[in-house]
N, C-alpha and C positions, 0 to 999 in steps of 0.2 A: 651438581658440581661443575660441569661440562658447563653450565648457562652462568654462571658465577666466573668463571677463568675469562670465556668471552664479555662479559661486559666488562670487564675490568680490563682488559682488555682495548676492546673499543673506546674504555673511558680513557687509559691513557693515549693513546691512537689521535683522538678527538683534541685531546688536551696540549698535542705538540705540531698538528697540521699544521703545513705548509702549505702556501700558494700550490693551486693545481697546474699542469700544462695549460686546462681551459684558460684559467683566471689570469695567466701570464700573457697567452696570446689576445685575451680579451685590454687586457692593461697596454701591450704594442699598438693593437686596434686604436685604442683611444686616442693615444702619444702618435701615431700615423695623423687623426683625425685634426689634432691640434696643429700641427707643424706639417704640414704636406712634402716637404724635403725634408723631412727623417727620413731615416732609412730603414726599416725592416732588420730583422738581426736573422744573419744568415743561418740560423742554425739555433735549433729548440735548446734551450740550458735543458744540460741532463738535471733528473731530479734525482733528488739526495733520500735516502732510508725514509725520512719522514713523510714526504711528500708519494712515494710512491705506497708507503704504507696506507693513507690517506684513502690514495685513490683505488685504492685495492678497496679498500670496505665502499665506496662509493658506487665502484662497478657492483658488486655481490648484493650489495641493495638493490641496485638498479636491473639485474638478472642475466648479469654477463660473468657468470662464473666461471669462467674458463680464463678471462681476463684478469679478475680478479685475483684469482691463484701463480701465472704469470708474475701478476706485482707482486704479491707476497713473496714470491720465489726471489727477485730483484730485488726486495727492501732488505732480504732478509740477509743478501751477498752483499749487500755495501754497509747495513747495520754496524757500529761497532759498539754501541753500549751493550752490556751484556745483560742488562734487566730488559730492554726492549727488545732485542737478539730472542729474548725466551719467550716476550709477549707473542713476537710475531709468530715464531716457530708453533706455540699453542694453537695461533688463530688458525695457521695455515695445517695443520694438525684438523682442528677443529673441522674445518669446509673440504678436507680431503677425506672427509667418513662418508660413505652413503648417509644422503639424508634419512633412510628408511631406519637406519641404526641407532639414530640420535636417541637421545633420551626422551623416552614417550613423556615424561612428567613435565617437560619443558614447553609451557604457552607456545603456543601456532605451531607445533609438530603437525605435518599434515595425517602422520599413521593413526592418532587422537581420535 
């Protein structure tokens, strides 16, 4: 059940990402590249629910779980749809369990 809540989850997660910090500062990079008197933008755009929701599953793939949980904790204080409010809250639920807890039935459990 636990591996059903999270991909569903992840699918909507996946289904409404926003541009990351990376992908923004890579888009300035570019716009610096073309125009060499632009200007740099003083200051990173805070990211909104979605984007930090985003980069929470990004981190947690990537094996920065402490980061990850951070963002969830972030997407989940600016969230205001309240079906995404729950998705998040599940997920962040989900990766705040000891992994050793998780449901043994669920593909790549390491306790298997």
């Amino acid at each position: 059940m636990r591996a059903l809540i999270a991909a569903e989850v992840v699918v909507a997660l996946a289904a409404s990402a926003s541009p990351t910090a990376e992908h923004l500062s890579g888009t300035v990079a570019m716009e610096l590249e073309r125009d060499p008197n632009a200007k740099a933008p003083s200051a990173a755009p805070a990211l909104d629910s979605d984007a930090l929701g985003s980069r929470a599953l990004t981190r947690e793939l990537q094996g920065d779980h402490a980061g990850a949980l951070d963002d969830l904790r972030a997407a989940i204080a600016k969230e205001t749809d309240p079906e995404r409010l729950l998705g998040l809250r599940n997920l962040l639920l989900l990766l705040e369990n000891p992994r050793d807890q998780r449901d043994p039935d669920v593909r790549g459990d390491p306790t298997r």
